[in-house]
N, C-alpha and C positions, 0 to 999 in steps of 0.2 A: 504494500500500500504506500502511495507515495506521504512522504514526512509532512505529518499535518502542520509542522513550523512553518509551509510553502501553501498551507490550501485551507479554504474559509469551510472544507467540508467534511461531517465526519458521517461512517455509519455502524452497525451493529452485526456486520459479517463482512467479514474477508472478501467475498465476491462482488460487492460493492467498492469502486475505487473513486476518491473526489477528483474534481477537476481544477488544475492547480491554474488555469487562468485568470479564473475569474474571481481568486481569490482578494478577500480585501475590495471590491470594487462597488461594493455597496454602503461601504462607510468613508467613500471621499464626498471631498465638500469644497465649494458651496455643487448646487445640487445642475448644473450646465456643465461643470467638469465629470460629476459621477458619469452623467449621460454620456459621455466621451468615452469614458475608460469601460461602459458596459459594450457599448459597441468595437470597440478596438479589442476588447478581449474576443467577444462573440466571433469576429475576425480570422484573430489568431486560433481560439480552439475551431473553430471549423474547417480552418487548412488540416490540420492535426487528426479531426475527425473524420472527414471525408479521405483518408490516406488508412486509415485502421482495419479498411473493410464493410462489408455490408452485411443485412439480417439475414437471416437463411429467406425465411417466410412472412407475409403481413398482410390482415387480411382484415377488413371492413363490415359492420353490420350496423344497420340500423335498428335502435331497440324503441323508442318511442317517440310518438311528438306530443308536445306539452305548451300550455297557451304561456305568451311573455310579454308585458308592457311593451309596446312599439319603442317609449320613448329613453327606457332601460338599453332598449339594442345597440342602437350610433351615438350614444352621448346624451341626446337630446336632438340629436344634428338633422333627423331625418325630416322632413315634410309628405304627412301621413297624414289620411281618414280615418284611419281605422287603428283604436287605443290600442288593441290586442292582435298581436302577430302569436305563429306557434313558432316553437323550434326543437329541431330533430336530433335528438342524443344519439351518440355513434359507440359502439365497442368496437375496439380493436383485440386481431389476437394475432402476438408477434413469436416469433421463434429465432431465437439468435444464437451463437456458440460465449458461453459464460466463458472467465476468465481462468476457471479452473478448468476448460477444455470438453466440460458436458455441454448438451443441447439443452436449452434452456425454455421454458413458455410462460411468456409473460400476458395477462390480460388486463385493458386499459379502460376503463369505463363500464365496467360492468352494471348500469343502475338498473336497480332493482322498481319497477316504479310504484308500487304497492308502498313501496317507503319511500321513496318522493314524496309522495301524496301527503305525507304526517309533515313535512312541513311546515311552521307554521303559516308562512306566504301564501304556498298551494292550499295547503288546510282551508285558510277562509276564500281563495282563489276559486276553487272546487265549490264551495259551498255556493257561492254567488253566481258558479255556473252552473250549477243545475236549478237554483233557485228561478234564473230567468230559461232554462231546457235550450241552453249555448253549449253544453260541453263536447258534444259530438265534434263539433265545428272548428276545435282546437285541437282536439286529444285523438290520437291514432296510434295504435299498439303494433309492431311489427315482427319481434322475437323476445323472445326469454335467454338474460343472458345464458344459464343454464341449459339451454336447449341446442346451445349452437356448436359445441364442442364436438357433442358426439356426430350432430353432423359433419361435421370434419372427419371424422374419425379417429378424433382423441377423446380419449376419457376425463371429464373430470378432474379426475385425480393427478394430471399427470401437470396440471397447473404448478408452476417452481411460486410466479409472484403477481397478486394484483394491484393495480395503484388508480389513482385516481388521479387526476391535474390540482384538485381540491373537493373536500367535503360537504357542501354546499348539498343542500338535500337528499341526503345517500345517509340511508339508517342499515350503518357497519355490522349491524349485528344480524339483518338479512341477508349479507355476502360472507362475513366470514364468523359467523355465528355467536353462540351465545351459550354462557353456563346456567343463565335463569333466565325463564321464560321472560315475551315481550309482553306489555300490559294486554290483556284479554285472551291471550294463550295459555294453553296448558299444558305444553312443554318448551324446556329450551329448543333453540335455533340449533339446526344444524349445517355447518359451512358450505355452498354453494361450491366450492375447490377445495376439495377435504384436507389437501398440502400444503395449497399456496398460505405465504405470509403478504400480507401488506402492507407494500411500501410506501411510507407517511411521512412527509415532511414533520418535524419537530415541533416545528412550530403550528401546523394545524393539528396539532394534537392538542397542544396549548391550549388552543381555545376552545377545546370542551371543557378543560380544566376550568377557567372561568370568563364568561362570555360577555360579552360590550353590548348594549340596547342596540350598536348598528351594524351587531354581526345577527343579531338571534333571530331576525325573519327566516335566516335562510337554512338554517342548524336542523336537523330534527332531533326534538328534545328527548336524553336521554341514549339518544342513537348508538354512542359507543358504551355503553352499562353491560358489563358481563363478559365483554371480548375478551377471549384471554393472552396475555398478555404475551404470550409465546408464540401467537400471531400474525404480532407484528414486531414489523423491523423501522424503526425509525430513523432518518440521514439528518445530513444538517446541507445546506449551501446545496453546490449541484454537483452530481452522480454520474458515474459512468459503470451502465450492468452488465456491459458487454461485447461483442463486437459488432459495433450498428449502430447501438441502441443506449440512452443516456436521458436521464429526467435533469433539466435544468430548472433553479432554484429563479421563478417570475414571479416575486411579489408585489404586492400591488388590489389584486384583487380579491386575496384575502393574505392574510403571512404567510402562510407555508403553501402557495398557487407554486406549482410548480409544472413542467412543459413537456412531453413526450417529444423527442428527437430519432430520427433513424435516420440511417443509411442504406437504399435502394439501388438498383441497375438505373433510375430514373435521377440518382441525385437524392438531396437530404431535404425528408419533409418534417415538419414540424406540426404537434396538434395542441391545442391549448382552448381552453375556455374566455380569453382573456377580449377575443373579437367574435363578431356574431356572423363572419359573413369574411371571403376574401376582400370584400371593399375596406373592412376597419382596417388592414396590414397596407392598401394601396390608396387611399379614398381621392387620392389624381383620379383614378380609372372607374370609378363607382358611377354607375347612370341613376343611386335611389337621388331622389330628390331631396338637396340640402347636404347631404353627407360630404360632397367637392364641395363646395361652395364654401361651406363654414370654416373644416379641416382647411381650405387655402386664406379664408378668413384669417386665422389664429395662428398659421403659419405651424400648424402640425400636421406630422407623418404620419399619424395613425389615430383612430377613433377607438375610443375604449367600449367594451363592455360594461356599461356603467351603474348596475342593480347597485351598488354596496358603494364603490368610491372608496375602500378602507383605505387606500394610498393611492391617489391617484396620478404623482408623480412617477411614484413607483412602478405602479404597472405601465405605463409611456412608456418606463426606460425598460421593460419584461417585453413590449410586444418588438421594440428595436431592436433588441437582443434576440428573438423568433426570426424575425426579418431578415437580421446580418447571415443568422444562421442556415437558412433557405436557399433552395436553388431555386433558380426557375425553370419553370415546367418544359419541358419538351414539346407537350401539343398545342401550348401557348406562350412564348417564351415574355411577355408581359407581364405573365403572371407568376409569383412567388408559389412557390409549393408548401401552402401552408393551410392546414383542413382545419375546421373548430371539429372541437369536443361535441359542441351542440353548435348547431349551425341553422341561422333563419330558412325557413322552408320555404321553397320556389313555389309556392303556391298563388294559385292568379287572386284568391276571395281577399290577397293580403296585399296586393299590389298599391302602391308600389314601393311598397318595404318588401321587396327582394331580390339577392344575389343577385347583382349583374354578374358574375361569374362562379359557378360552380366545379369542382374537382371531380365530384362523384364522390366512387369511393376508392379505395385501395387493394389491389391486388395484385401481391408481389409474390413468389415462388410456390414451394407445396407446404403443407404442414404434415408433419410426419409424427407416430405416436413416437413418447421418448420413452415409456414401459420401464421407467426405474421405479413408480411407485407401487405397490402391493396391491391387489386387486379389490 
């Protein structure tokens, strides 16, 4: 592991190594030089990382769509009819060779959306939508993270690690379970990847510990009660799990938001919650109305994801540090290879709050069973 004297990151297994660029580049000052030195590093480790190799496998799925304030999406930046736009949650499931030389399966967004729901945003969200018989209109269910492994033809179990970009409506103890039951059950949870641990920035772990009035809309209360603790693996700063593939430390949109990076035959994409759409990473090139406009207004490169604002300096210098780190695409070279986590859905009833450009999804090699875990 390299000498933590050299790097801002640490974690709780061996197979985890920090990444010494970016060390320190979050506590320079005043806050126009940090911007500099996030980008310059983001620079520097992606010649480094684009040279390491790529994922074996990576593969894409859409698990739900869910209604979201229009004017949470672009900042405020957008010019919209319509208050409520939906957006479409993605899983990823990747496969890469770990550092100790096994195959590894990593899975990326697993929401569960039964525990979305218990949110308290969605909670009263929900409630108002069936009140006025709107929820159809918003909400569309596509897979069960659970369900999609085996169609692959991997087991379950053969999951090494799940992670999330952040905890933001995700009730932990319907993915990786629980040693006492959830309120109104009558038995404990049992883990969704009977193996995997998850990998949790430190600092959003913190904040179940004790929570701010303008974090708690988005929390589900409770959600991590019971996990055991053997579960999870906690880092600090940003990670590299292996060859391809690397969680970088974007805070901003909550403390411990942190970014899924890979290395592809396509070039390195990047996936994050931090924009709602490839326009917040470009908004030169966005056709929603007001999103150019304002971004060249204010003279910024990128429009935020803006539900929380917990640091919204912060997450500016997360989505430029995404950016520097991207390629651009091949079938459009305008465009940066950079997918959201949850991404505004191309639907026309929301127009015109939508993508002017879309990726799809992702499909890169096979996924193959790794069969080290016990059946």
């Amino acid at each position: 592991m390299t000498d933590p004297a050299h790097s801002n990151a640490t974690a709780d297994t061996p197979d985890v190594r920090p990444i010494p660029e970016f060390a320190g580049v979050h506590e320079i000052w005043p806050r126009g030089d940090r911007l500099k030195a996030v980008r310059t590093a983001a620079e520097r480790y992606r010649e480094r990382f684009a040279a390491q190799g790529q994922v074996r496998a990576i593969k894409s799925f859409d698990i739900a769509a869910a209604p979201y304030p229009a004017r949470f999406a672009f900042q405020g930046y957008s010019v919209n009819a319509n208050p409520m736009i939906s957006i479409i949650n993605r899983m990823f499931v990747i496969q890469f060779d770990g550092f100790d030389g096994l195959l590894k399966t990593l899975v990326w967004e697993p929401t569960v959306a039964a525990g979305s729901a218990e949110a308290p945003f969605y909670n009263k969200l929900q409630a108002f939508a069936r009140g006025m018989r709107a929820e159809r209109l918003f909400v569309k269910y596509y897979n069960d993270p659970d369900k999609i492994l085996p169609s692959l033809g991997l087991r379950n179990e053969d999951v090494d690690y799940v992670s999330f970009d952040h905890l933001h409506v995700q009730d932990v103890r319907m993915i990786m379970g629980s040693d006492k039951p959830i309120e109104g059950e009558a038995a404990p949870r049992e883990p969704l990847f009977p193996n995997a641990k998850l990998l949790v920035h430190r600092k959003e772990l913190g904040t179940f510990e004790s929570m701010h009035p303008m974090q708690w809309a988005w929390y589900v209360e409770r959600g991590m009660d019971g996990v055991p603790p053997e579960r999870l693996e906690a880092f600090d700063g940003d990670v590299e799990l292996g060859v391809g593939v690397s969680l970088l430390w974007t805070p901003g949109h909550t403390d411990g938001n942190h970014s899924l990076v890979v290395n592809t035959p396509d070039g390195i994409w990047v996936s994050s919650e931090n924009g709602m759409a490839a326009d917040s990473w470009q908004p030169e090139l966005s056709k929603i109305p007001g999103v150019r406009q304002q971004a060249a207004f204010y003279g910024r490169e990128v429009v935020l994801n803006g539900n929380t604002l917990e640091d919204s300096l912060d997450q500016y210098d997360s989505m430029v540090k995404e950016k520097t780190m991207a390629s651009p695409s091949p079938r459009d070279p305008k465009w940066l290879q950079i997918i959201p986590s949850s991404e505004c859905a191309p639907w026309k009833r929301q127009w015109p709050v939508v993508p002017t450009h879309s990726h799809g999804g992702l499909d890169y090699g096979t996924i193959t069973s790794t069969a080290r875990h016990g059946a």
